[in-house]
C-alpha positions in Angstrom: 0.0 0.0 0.0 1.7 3.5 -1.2 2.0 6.5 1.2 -1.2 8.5 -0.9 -3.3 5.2 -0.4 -2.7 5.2 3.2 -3.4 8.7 3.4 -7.1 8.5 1.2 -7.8 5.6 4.2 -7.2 7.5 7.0 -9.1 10.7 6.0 -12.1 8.4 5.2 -12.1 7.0 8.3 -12.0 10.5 9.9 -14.9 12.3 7.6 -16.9 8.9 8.8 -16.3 9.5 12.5 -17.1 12.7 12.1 -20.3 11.9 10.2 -21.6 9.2 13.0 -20.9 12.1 15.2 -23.0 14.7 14.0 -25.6 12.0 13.4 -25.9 11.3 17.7 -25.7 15.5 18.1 -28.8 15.8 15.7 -30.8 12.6 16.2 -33.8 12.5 19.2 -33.6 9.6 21.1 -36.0 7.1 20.2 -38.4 7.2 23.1 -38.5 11.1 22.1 -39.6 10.9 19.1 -43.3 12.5 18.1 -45.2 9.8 16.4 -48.2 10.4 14.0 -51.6 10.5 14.8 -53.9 8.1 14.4 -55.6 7.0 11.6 -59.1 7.7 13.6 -57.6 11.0 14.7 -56.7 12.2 11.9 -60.6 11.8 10.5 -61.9 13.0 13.4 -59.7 16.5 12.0 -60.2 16.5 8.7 -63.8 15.4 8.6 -66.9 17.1 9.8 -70.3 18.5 8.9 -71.4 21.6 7.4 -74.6 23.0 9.3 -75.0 25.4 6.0 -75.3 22.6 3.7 -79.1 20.8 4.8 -79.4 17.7 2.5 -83.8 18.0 2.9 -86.7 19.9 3.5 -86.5 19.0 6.9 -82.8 20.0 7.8 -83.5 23.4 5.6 -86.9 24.1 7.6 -84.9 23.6 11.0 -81.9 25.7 9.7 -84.3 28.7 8.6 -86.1 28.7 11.9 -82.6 28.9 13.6 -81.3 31.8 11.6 -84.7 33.4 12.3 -84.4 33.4 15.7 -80.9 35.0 15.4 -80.0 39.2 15.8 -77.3 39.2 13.5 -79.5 39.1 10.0 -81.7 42.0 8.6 -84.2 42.7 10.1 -86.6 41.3 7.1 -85.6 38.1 8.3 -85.8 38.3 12.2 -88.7 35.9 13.4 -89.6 35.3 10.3 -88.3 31.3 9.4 -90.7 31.6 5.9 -88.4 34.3 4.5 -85.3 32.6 5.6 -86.4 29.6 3.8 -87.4 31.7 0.2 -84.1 33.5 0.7 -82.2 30.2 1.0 -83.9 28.8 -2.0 -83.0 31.8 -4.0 -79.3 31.6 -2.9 -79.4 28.0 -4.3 -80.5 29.0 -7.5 -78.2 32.2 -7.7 -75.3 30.0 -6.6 -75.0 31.4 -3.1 -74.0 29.8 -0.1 -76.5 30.3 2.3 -74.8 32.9 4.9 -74.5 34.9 1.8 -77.4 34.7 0.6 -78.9 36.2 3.8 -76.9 39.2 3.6 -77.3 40.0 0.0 -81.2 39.2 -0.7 -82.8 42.2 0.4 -87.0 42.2 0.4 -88.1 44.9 -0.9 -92.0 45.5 -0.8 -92.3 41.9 -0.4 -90.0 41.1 -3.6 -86.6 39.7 -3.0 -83.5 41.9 -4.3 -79.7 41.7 -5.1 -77.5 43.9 -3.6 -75.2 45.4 -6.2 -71.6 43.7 -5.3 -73.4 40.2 -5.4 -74.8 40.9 -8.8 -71.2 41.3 -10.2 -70.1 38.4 -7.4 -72.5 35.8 -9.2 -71.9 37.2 -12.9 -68.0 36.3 -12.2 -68.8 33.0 -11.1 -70.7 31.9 -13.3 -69.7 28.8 -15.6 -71.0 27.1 -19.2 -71.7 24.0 -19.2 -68.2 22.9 -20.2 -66.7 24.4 -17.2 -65.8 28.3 -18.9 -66.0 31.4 -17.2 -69.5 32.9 -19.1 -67.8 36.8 -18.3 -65.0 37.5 -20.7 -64.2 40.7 -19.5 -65.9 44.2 -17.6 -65.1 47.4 -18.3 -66.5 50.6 -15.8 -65.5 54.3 -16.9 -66.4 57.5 -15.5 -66.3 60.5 -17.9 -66.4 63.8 -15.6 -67.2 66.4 -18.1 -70.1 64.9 -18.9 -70.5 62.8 -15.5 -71.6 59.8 -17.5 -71.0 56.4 -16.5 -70.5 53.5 -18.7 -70.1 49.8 -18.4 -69.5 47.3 -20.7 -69.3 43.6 -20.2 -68.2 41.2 -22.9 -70.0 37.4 -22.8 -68.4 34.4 -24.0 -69.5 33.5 -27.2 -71.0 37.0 -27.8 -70.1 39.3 -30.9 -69.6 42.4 -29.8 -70.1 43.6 -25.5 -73.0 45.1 -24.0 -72.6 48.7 -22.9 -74.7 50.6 -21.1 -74.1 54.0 -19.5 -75.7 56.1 -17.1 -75.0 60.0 -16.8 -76.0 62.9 -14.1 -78.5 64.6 -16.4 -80.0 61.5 -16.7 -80.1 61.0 -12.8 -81.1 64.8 -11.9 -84.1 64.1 -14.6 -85.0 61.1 -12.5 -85.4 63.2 -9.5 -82.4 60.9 -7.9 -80.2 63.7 -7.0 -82.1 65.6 -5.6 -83.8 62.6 -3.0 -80.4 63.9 -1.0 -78.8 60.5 0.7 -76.3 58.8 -1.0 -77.1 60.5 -4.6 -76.4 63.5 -3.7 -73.0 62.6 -1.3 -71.6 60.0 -4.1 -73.0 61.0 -7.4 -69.6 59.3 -9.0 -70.1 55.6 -6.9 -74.2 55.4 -7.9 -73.7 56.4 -11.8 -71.2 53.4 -11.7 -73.4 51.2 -9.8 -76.4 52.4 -12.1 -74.8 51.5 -15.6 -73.2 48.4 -14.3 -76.9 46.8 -13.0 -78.3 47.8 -16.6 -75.1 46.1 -18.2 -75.6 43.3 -16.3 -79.0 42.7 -15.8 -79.5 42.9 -19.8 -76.6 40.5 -20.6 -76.8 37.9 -18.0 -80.5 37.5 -17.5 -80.6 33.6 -17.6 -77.4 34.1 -14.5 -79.2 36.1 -12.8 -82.8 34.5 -12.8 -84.5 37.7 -13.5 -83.6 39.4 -9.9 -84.0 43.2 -9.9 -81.1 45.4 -8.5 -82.1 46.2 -4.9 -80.5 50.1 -5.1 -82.8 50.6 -8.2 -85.3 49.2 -7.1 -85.1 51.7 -3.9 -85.2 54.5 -6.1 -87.7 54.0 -8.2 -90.2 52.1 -6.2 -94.0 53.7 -5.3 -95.6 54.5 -2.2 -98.1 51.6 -1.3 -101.5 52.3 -1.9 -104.1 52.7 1.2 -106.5 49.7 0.0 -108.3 49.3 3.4 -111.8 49.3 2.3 -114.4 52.1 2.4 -116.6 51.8 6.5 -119.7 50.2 5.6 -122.3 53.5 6.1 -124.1 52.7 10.0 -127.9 53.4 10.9 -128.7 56.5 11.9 -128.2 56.5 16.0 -131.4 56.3 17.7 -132.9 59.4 19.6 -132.1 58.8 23.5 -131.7 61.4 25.6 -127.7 60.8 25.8 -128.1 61.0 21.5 -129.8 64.6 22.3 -127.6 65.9 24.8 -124.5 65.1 22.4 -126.3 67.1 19.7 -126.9 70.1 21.9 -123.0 70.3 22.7 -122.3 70.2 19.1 -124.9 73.1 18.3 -123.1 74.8 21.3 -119.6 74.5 19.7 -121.1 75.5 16.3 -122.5 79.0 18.2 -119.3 79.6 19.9 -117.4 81.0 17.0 -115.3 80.1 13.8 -113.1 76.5 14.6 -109.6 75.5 13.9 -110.9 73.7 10.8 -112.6 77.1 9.6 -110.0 78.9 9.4 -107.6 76.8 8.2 -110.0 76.5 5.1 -110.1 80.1 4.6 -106.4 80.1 4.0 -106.1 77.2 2.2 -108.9 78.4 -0.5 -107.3 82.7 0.1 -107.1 84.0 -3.3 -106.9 87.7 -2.2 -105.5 90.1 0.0 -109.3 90.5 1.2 -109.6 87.0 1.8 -106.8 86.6 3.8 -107.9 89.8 6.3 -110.7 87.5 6.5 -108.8 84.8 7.6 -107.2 86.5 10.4 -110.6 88.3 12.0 -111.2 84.5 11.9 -108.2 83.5 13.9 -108.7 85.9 16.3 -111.4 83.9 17.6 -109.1 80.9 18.8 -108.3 80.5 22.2 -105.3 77.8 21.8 -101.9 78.2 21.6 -101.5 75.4 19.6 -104.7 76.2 17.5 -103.1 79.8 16.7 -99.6 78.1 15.8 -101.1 76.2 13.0 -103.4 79.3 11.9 -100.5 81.8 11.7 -98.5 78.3 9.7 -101.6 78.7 7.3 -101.6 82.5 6.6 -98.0 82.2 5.8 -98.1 79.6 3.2 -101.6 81.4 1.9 -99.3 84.8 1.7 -96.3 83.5 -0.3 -98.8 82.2 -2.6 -100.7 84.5 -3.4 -98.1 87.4 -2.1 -100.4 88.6 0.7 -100.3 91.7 2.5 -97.3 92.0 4.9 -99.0 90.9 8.0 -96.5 90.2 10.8 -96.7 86.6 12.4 -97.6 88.6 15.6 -101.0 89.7 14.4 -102.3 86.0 14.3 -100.1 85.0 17.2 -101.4 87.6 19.3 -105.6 86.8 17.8 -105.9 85.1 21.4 -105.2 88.4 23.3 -107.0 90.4 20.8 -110.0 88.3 21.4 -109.8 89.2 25.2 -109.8 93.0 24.8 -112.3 93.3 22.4 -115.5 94.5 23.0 
């Protein structure tokens, strides 16, 4: 064996020791060792039960009366399991999750609504049936010299995009701007939102099941309707001596002088300066403050209309004392 061979030998041996050394510094004893978990363990972690996710009628029903009886969903919803239930429903169809579809289905005059972020949210989402995205592409822009909003939105398989836009005349026109609220405070944010539920609503209307946009529907939707039925007429009330008395206090009242109601009418139907003179002998003969207050309100609306004489407010307000020291 040559010097170099013995050499090679010995500084294998040494690069082993030192190997086996580093191998005790690093190495946990046996005993210390972390073993795995279990198999049953480990499906007890991985494995559970969505509450959110009712596979009948019976779990749905159960998890609608449960969120019904929570505080922390509108107030639409609160005691109310039935509306839980539709809302659920409609969430299924949309392609909501269920928590979701509490927060975004608003009911509006008794008809269900999308909020605006979840009408783009469900748009994205949406698939073909071979698994494609059905939005290509969305563009918003805002031209402030005109203050018109546009949107356009580009469907698979479509020709050309659907654009839509949405401007301030066009708002201001609608009587929008000038409802104050969030119209008047973010003109820029609600011309966007307006043109993107039109864009929307007119391209994906098989995505979005027909749903209306719950901020236009806000704005545009009509007072209810009083349709409580006329009272049915009653007989004349037969004549008793308490029927007699009551008609004597009336005549009374009707001697007594000129009523709230009187002259309140007189300013309401004032067409002259001579009418509303009138009006004011006629106030004079109030005695309450509170009757006087909504006489000398009257006179001051008749006035501007008509452009009155410049009667002070203290010559009706003052009708009560005037009544005292005349003769």
């Amino acid at each position: 064996m040559t010097e170099e061979n013995i050499s090679n030998e010995q500084k294998t041996q040494e690069a082993a020791a030192r190997a086996s050394l580093m191998t005790n510094i690093i190495e946990m004893p046996t005993e210390a060792k972390l073993q795995p978990l279990a198999p049953v363990q480990m499906t007890t972690i991985v494995t559970g039960i969505d509450p959110f996710k009712p596979k009948n009628l019976t779990e749905a029903m159960a998890l609608a009366d449960m969120m019904a009886k929570s505080t922390i969903v509108p107030k639409d919803y609160i005691d109310k399991p039935g509306n839980c239930f539709i809302a659920m429903q409609w969430g299924f169809e949309l392609g909501l999750p269920v928590l979701q579809a509490m927060q975004n289905i608003a009911i509006i005059n008794g008809r269900p609504t999308l909020w605006g972020d979840a009408v783009l949210a469900i748009v994205r989402s949406a698939v073909d049936t071979a698994g494609n995205r059905v939005l290509e592409g969305i563009s918003e822009t805002l031209d402030e010299g005109t203050m018109t909003a546009t949107c356009s939105v580009k469907r698979r398989g479509s020709s050309k995009p659907c654009v839509r836009t949405f401007s301030l005349a066009e708002a201001t026109k609608a009587g929008l701007i000038a409802k104050g609220g969030t119209w008047a405070a973010y003109p820029k944010r609600m011309l966007q939102m307006r043109a993107r539920s039109w864009a929307l609503r007119d391209e994906f209307t098989d995505v979005l099941r027909g749903m209306p946009i719950a901020e236009e529907v806000l704005d545009y939707v009509e007072r209810e309707k009083d349709v409580t039925p006329a009272p049915v007429p009653t007989a004349a009330p037969a004549d008793t001596k308490a029927s007699r008395l009551k008609e004597k206090l009336k005549t009374a009242d009707a001697t007594a002088g000129p009523g709230l109601a009187d002259v309140l009418a007189k300013f309401d139907k004032a067409k002259t300066k001579d009418d509303l003179v009138e009006g004011i002998d006629l106030a004079r003969g109030l005695t309450r403050e509170e009757d006087r207050t909504l006489a000398n309100t009257a006179y001051h609306k008749a006035k501007e209309r008509i452009a009155g004489p410049t009667t002070t407010t203290a010559e009706v307000e003052s009708s009560g004392q005037a009544t005292a020291t005349a003769p």
